[in-house]
N, C-alpha and C positions, 0 to 999 in steps of 0.2 A: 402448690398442688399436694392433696393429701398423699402418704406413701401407697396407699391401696390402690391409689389411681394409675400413681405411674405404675404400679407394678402390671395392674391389667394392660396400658397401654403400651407400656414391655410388649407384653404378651401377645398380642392382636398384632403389633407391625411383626415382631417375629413369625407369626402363623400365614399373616400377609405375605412377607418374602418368601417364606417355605413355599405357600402354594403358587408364587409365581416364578420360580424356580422350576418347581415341578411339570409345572404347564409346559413351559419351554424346553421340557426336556434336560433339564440342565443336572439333573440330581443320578443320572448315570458312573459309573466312574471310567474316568479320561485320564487317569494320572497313574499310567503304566502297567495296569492290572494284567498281566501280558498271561499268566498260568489258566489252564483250561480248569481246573480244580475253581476259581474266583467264581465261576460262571459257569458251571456245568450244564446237561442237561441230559449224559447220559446211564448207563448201568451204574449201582450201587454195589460196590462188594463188602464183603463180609470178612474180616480180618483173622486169621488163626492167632493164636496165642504167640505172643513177639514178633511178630511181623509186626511193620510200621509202611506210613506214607507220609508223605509232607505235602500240606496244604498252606495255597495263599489266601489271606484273609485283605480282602482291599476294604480301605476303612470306608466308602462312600456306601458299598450293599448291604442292603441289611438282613441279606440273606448270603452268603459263602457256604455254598456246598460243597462238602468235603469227597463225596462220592463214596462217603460210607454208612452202612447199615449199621447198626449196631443193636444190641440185643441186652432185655434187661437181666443184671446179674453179671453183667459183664464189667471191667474196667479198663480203664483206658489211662496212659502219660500222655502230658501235654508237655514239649519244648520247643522253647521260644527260640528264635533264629537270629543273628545280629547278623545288620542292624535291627534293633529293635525298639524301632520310633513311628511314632506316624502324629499328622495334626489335626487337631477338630478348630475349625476356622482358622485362629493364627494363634493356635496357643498345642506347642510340640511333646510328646509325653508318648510314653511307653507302654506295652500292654497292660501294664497296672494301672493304668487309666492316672487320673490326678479326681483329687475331692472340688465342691461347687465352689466358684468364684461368686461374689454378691449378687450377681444378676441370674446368676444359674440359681439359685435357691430354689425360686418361683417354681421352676421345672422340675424338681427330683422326681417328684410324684410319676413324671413320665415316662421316665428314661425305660428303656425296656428291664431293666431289672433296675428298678429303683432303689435296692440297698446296696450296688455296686457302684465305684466311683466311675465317674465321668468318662468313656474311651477305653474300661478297661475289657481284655477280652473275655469273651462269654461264647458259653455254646448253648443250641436247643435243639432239641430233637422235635420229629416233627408234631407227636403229640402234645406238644406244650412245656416239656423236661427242661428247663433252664438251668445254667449254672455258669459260676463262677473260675476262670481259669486263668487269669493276671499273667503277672509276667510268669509263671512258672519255673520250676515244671512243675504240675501239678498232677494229682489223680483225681477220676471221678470216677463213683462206682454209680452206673443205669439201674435206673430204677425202672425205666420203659425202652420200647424197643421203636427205631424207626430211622430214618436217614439223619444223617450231622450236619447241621451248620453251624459256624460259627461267625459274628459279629463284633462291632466295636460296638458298648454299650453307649449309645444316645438315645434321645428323644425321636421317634420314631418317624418325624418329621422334618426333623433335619440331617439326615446323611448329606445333604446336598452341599453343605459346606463344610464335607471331611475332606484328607488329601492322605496319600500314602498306602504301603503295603504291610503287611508282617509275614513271614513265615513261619510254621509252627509244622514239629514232627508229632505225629500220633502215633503211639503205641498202644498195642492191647497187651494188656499184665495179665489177666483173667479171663 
């Protein structure tokens, strides 16, 4: 079989599992996400300068709300928490995510930030603001203003075979 082939047929059983996964409900996360921050739903606050919170990032959502607002012009510290692990399918790595293994290739194009490695941590604002914040600490100065999430960087179709948590403190520097 030509490589182009398997690669499509890669591709199609993987989208197949994904959406049967999903149907079933199965792409929620069950593996301890216990902090109301993983899953919020309610007020946003707005940080003063050095004030901090710590939010949990569960790897399975691909939305982790932080329960914060934040505003463009601002900046913010990212640190990471240890333990500082978690697994996309059965391969175990840290907020710096790990680069594609052979079969991951095909996908880069997807990944929600596509020049970031595989699982590493990322945040977005809700206007569309992406960024890169690995294992940290890192800073990011906002360029737009709206609520924070953050996520493990995957293909936006399979969270459903991630496992684990991270925690991370947020600071506002600016």
């Amino acid at each position: 079989m030509p490589p182009q082939k398997k690669q499509l047929l890669v591709r199609r059983l993987a989208l197949y599992i994904a959406a049967v996964f999903s149907s079933l409900g199965l792409n929620g996360c069950k593996t301890g996400c216990t902090a109301r921050q993983s899953n919020a739903s309610g007020p946003h606050q707005h940080l003063r300068v050095g004030e901090a919170i710590t939010s949990v990032v569960c790897a399975r959502r691909r939305y982790n709300d932080t329960l914060l607002f934040v505003r463009a012009g601002e900046t913010y510290r990212f640190v990471i928490h240890s333990p500082n692990s978690w697994k996309d399918w059965y391969h175990s790595t840290c907020a710096g995510g790990y680069p594609s293994m052979f079969l991951q290739k095909p996908w880069e194009s997807g990944r929600v930030i596509p020049t970031a490695n595989w699982f590493a941590l990322c945040g977005e604002i809700t206007l569309g603001e992406r960024f890169v914040i690995g294992n940290g600490p890192s800073q990011h100065p906002f360029q737009s203003s709206g609520s924070l999430f953050l996520f493990a960087n995957d293909h936006p179709w399979s969270y459903w075979n991630n496992f684990g948590q991270i925690s991370v403190s947020i600071v506002r520097m600016k």
